[in-house]
Structures are given as structure tokens and as C-alpha cells.
C-alpha positions in Angstrom: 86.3 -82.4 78.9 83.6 -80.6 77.0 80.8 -83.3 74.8 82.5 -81.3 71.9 85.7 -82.5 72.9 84.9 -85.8 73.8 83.7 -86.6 69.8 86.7 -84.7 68.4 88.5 -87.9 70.4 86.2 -90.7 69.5 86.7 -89.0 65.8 90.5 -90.1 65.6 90.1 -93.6 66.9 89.2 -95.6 64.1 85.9 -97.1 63.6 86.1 -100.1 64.8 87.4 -98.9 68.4 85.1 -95.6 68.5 82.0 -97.8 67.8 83.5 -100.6 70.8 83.7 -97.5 73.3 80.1 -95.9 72.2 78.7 -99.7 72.7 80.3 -100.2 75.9 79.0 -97.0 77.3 75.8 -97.5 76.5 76.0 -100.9 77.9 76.7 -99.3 81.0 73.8 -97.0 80.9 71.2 -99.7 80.1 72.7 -101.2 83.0 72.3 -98.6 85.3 68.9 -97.4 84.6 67.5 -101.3 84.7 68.8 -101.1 88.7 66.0 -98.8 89.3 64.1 -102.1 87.5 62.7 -102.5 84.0 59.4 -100.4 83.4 56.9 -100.2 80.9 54.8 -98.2 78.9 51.3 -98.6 76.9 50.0 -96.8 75.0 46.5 -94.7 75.9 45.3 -93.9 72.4 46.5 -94.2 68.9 46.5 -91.4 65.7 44.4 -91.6 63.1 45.8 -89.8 60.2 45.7 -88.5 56.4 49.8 -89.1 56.5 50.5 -92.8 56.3 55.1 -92.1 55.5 56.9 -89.7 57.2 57.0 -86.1 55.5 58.8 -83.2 56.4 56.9 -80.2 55.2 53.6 -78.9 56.1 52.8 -80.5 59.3 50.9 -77.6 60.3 48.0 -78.1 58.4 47.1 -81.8 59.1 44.5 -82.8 61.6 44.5 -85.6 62.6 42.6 -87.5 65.7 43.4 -89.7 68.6 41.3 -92.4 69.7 41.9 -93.1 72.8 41.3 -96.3 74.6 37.6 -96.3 76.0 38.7 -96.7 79.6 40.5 -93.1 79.0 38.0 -91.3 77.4 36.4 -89.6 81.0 39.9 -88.1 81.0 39.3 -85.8 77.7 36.6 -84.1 80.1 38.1 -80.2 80.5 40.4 -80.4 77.7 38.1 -78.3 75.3 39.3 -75.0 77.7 42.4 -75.8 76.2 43.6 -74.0 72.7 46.5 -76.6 72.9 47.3 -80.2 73.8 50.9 -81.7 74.2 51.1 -84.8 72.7 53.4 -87.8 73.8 53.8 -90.2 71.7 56.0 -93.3 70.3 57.4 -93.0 67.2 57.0 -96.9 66.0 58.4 -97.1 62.6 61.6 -94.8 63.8 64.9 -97.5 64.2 68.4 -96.3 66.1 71.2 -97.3 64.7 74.1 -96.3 66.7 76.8 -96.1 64.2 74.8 -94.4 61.6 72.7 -92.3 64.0 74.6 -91.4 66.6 76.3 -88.4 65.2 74.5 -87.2 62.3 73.7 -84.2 60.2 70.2 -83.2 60.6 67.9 -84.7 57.5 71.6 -85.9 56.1 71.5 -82.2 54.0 75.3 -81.1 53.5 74.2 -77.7 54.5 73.8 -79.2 58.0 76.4 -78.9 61.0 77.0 -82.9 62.2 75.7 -83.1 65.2 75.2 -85.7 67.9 71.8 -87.2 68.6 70.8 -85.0 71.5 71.4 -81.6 69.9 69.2 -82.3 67.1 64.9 -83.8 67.1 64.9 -86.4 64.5 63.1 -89.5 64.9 65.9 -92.0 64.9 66.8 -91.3 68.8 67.6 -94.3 71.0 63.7 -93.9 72.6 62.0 -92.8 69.6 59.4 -90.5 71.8 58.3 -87.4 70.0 56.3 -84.2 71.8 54.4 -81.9 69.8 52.3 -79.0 71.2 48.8 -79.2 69.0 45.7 -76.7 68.2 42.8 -78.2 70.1 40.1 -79.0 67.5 37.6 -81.1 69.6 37.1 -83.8 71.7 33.7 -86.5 70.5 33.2 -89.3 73.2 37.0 -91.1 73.2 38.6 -89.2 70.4 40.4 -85.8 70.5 40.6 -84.3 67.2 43.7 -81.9 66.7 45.7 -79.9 64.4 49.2 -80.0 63.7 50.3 -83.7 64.7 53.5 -84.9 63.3 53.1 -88.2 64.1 51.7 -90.7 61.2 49.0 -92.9 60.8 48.8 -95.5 63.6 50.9 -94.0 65.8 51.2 -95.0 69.8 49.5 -92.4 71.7 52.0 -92.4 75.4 49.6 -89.1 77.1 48.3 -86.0 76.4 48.8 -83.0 78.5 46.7 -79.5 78.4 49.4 -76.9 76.8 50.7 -74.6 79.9 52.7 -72.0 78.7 54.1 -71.3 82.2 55.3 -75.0 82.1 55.5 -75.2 78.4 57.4 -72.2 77.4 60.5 -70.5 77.2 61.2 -67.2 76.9 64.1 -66.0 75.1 65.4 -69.4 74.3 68.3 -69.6 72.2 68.8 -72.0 69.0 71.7 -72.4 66.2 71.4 -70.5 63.0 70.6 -74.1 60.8 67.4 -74.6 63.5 65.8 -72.0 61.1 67.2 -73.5 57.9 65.7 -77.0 59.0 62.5 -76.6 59.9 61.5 -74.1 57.1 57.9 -75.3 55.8 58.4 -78.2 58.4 54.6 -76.1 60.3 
């Protein structure tokens, strides 16, 4: 049975029951990834930005900076070779709510196909972890100063990784139509 499917089902039960199932699953799934043992991240760094609420236009013109912990700053050392940075980071004001966000249409516009959660890049995702490739602007001591962040004041800062477009880049990748639509103005 196809994910497509799978929701056409879930979509006839009624709400109470679709939402049991959906809870139980993920039950299951917490369970089985904590047998490999609970882990942890912190945070290297956090942003400093001009954008304080979440926008969705004209992301492409903010700079922002990271200031990374001290300990970490020897490891900015090389990055200026780079035109671009991936930036990993933790989306801390984003909250999952698995009935409302689960299956969703992108931004909540009409003119959007509802989705589920893993075909689309909101924030509200169960680990709210977003990746954005950046312009390299400069690096001065512990902070890296970049262009094109979409992450908001304050924000966790998980890594950053040099931009390889070998690693980085696909080729002919394919996206729906409303990909276009949705992130018109969004860079």
C-alpha cells in the first residue's frame, strides 16, 4: 500500500480513531529509535539576527551572524574558501502538533495541495531542524557572518558544513508544480 493510500484510509476513519492509530505509531517509533538509546544535541553557536518573528518573504537579503561558542571558533579556520555554508540548525519556537500538523496544506493557503508533513519544509515537523545553504560573508574571531539565513533571532546553531555541490546538489531534481507557487519571494 502506497503512503497515498495509506491516508486515503486513515481519511475515512473518524477522528477520534485516525488520531489513536497515528499516536500509536508514533509510539512505536519513539520506541524503536530510543533502543539504539536516548541521544543528545547542543548547540555550537547561536544566530544573531535583524528578524526577531517568523517571515516568509525575502529571506535572501538578511545577514545575519552566528556566534559560535568560543571553544568552536578554531573550527571557522578554512571556511572563508568557501562561497557557501550549510547551516543546521533548531528551529526553537516551531511546536508539532500531530493532529493539526500532520497532514497539512503548505502555509494553510487553499491554493495548496494537502500534504503530509514529509512532502512539504515547514517548520512545524516533529524535530523542528531546518538546513539552509548560505552566501559566506565572513568569519571575525567566533562569529561567521552570512547571507540568506532563515532562521530568527536566537536561534540554536546544531553545525555548519562548507557547501559541496558534489554532496550538496542535485541535478535535474524534480518538484510539484505548487513548490514554485510557495516559495515565490520566499529568497
Amino acid at each position: 500500500m502506497t503512503p497515498a493510500e495509506i491516508l486515503e484510509e486513515l481519511k475515512r476513519l473518524p477522528a477520534t480513531e485516525r488520531l489513536s492509530i497515528i499516536e500509536e505509531a508514533l509510539h512505536l517509533t519513539r520506541e524503536e529509535m530510543q533502543q539504539g538509546g536516548p541521544f543528545q544535541l547542543q548547540p555550537i553557536g547561536i544566530v544573531k539576527s535583524p528578524i526577531s518573528e517568523e517571515v516568509v518573504e525575502n529571506w535572501g537579503e538578511v545577514v545575519s551572524e552566528i556566534v559560535l561558542n568560543e571553544a568552536f571558533a578554531p573550527g571557522l579556520q578554512g571556511l572563508e574558501q568557501f562561497s557557501h555554508v550549510m547551516v543546521i540548525f533548531y528551529m526553537h519556537q516551531a511546536h508539532f502538533d500531530l493532529a493539526r500538523d500532520l497532514v497539512r496544506r503548505p502555509r494553510g493557503r487553499d491554493d495548496m495541495p494537502s500534504l503530509g508533513i514529509f512532502a512539504q519544509r515547514p517548520k512545524l515537523h516533529p524535530n523542528p531542524i531546518g538546513i539552509t545553504a548560505v552566501q559566506f560573508v565572513e568569519v571575525t574571531g567566533n562569529i561567521l557572518k552570512v547571507k540568506g539565513l532563515d532562521a530568527i533571532n536566537d536561534t540554536p546553531v546544531l553545525d555548519l558544513k562548507p557547501y559541496f555541490p558534489i554532496f550538496d546538489r542535485v541535478d535535474n531534481a524534480r518538484t510539484p508544480e505548487w513548490v514554485d507557487r510557495l516559495l515565490q519571494g520566499y529568497f
